[in-house]
C-alpha positions in Angstrom: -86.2 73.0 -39.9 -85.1 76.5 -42.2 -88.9 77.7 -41.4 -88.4 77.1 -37.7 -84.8 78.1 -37.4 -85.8 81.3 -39.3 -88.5 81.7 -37.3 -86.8 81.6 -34.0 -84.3 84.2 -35.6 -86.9 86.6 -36.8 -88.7 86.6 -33.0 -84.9 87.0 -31.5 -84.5 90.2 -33.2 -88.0 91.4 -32.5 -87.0 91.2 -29.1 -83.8 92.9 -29.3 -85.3 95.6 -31.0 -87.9 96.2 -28.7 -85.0 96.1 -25.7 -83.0 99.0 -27.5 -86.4 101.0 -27.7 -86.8 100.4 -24.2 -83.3 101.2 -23.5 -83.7 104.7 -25.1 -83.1 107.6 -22.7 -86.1 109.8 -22.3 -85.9 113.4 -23.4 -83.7 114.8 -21.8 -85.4 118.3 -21.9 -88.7 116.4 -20.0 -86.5 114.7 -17.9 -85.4 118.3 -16.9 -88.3 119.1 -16.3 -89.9 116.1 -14.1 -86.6 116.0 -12.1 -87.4 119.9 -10.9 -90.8 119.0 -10.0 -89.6 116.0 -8.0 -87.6 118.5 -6.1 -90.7 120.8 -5.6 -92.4 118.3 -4.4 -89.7 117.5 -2.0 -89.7 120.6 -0.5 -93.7 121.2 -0.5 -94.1 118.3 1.4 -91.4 119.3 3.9 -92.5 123.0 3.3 -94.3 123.7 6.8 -91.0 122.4 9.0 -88.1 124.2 6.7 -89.6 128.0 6.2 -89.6 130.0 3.6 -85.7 130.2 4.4 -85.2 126.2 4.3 -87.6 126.6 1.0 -85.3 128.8 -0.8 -82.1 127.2 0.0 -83.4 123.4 -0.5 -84.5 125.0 -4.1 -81.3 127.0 -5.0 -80.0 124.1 -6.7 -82.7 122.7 -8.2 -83.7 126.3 -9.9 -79.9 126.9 -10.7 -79.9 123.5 -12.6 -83.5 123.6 -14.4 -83.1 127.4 -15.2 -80.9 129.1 -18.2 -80.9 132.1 -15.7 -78.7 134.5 -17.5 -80.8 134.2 -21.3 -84.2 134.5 -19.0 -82.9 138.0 -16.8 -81.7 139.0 -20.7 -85.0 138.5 -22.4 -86.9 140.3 -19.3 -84.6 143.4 -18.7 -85.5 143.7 -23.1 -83.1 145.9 -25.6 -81.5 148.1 -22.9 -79.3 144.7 -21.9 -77.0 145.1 -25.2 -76.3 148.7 -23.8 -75.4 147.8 -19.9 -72.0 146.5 -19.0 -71.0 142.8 -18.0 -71.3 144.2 -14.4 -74.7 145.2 -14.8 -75.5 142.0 -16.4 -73.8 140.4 -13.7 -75.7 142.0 -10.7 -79.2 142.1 -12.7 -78.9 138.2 -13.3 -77.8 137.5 -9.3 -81.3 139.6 -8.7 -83.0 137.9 -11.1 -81.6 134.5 -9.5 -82.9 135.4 -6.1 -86.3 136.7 -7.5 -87.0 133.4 -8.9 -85.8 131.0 -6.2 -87.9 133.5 -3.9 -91.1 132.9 -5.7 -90.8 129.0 -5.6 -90.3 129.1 -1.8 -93.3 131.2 -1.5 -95.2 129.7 -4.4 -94.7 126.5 -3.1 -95.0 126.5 0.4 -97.2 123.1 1.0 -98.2 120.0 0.2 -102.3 119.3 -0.2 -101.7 115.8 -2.3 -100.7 118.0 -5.4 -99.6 116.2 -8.6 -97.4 117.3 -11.3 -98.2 115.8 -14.7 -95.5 116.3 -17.5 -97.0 115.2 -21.1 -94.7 112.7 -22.5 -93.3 114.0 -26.0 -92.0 117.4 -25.9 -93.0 119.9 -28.9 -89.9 120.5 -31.0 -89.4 124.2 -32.3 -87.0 124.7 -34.3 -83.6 124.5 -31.5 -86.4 124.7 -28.9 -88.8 122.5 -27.1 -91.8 122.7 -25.1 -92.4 120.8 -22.7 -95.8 120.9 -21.5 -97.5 119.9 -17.9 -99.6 120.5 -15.1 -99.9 121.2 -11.9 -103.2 119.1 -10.8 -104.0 120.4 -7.2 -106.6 117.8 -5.1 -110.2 118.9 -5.6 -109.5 121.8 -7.7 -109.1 122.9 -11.4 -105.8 121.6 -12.8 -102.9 125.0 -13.8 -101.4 124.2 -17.1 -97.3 125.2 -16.9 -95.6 125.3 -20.4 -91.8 125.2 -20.1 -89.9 126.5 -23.2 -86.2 125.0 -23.4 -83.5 125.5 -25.2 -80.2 123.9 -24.8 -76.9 125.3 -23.5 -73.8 123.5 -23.6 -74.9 120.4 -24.0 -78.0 120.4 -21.4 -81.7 121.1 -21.6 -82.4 124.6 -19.3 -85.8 126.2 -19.1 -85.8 130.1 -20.4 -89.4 131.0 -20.3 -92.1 129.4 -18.5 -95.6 129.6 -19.6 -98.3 130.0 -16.9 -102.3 129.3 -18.4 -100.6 130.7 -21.7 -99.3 133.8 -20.6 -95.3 133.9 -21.2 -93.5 134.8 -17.7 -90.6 136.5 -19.6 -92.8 138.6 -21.5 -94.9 139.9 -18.4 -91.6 140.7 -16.4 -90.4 142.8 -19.6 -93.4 144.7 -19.2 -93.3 145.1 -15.7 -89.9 146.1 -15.6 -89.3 148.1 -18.4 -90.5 151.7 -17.1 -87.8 150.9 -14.4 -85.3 150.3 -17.3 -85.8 152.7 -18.7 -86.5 155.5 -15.6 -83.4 154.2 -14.0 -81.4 151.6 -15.6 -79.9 148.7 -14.4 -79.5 150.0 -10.3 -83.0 150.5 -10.6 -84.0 147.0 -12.0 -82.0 145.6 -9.5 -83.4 147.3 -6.4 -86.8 146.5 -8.3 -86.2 142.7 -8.0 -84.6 142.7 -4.6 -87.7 144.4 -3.0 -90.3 141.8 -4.8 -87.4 139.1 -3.6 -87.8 140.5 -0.1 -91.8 140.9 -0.2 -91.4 136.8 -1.1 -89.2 135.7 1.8 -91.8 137.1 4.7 -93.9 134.5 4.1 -93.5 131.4 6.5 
C-alpha cells in the first residue's frame, strides 16, 4: 500500500513539474521578435490595398515597439554622436525613425505565401541576445535575419539587425559617415530624409 501510495505521489509531482515547465513564459527577447513579424505579416498580406502610406503607418508601432531606436541612430551616426547636442540627437533619431519604418513599408510591400521562421532558443551574449530567423519566401532561397537585442528598461528591443551576416548598423555608419563628418548632424538628417522619401514613392 506505501509502494503504491508512493508511487501515485512520485507520478503527481512528475506531472506538476512538467505543468510549470509548460507554464514558462517564452523568451521574451524571441517573443519580441515573432510578435513584429506577425505584424509584418499583417500588413504584407494587406500590403496591395493600404499603400506604401497605410504600410508605414500600420508599422509605426510595431517598429517603435520591436526597435531600441535611439541606441541604433547612436551606433550608426558613430563617435561624432558624443559631440552633437540633445537636439541633434533628437532630430537625427526622428530621421532615423522614419528611415526605418520607410524601409519596412517598402521592403515589405506583399504577400507571395512568405514565412518567417524564428529559431527557438535565443544565443545569450553577455547582456545581449541573438535571436536568429528567417525569412523563407515560396519557391525561393530562404534570407537569414539575425536580430541582436539588448534590453532597456525592463523590455527586449532590437539594436542591430543582421541581414545574410552583414550588421545593418555597421553598413549605415559607413554610409553615413562622410556625411558626418562633411556636414554634421543637418546633413545626416537631410541624408536620411531623402532615402525616407526615395522609400515612400513606392506603391
Amino acid at each position: 500500500m506505501r509502494a503504491v501510495t508512493s508511487f501515485a505521489f512520485a507520478t503527481l509531482m512528475l506531472i506538476a513539474t512538467t505543468l510549470a515547465l509548460r507554464a514558462e513564459p517564452a523568451d521574451p527577447a524571441i517573443a519580441q521578435v515573432e510578435k513584429f513579424h506577425a505584424a509584418l505579416l499583417d500588413v504584407m498580406k494587406k500590403g496591395a490595398d493600404l499603400g506604401v502610406d497605410g504600410r508605414y503607418k500600420k508599422l509605426e508601432a510595431p517598429v517603435d515597439a520591436a526597435f531600441d531606436l535611439p541606441s541604433m541612430t547612436k551606433f550608426a551616426v558613430g563617435p561624432a554622436w558624443s559631440k552633437m547636442t540633445d537636439a541633434e540627437h533628437a532630430s537625427l533619431t526622428v530621421a532615423f525613425r522614419r528611415m526605418t519604418v520607410a524601409s519596412y513599408a517598402h521592403n515589405f510591400a506583399s504577400f507571395d505565401g512568405q514565412k518567417f521562421v524564428v529559431e527557438p532558443v535565443a544565443e545569450v551574449r553577455k547582456t545581449e541576445r541573438l535571436v536568429k530567423s528567417q525569412v523563407i519566401p515560396a519557391d525561393q532561397k530562404p534570407v537569414n535575419l539575425t536580430y541582436r537585442m539588448r534590453e532597456a528598461a525592463g523590455t527586449w528591443k532590437v539594436i542591430d539587425v543582421i541581414y545574410e551576416y552583414v550588421s545593418q548598423v555597421a553598413t549605415r555608419r559607413s554610409d553615413f559617415a562622410s556625411t558626418v563628418s562633411g556636414g554634421g548632424a543637418a546633413a545626416l538628417v537631410k541624408k536620411l530624409d531623402e532615402i525616407s522619401d526615395g522609400l515612400m514613392k513606392g506603391k
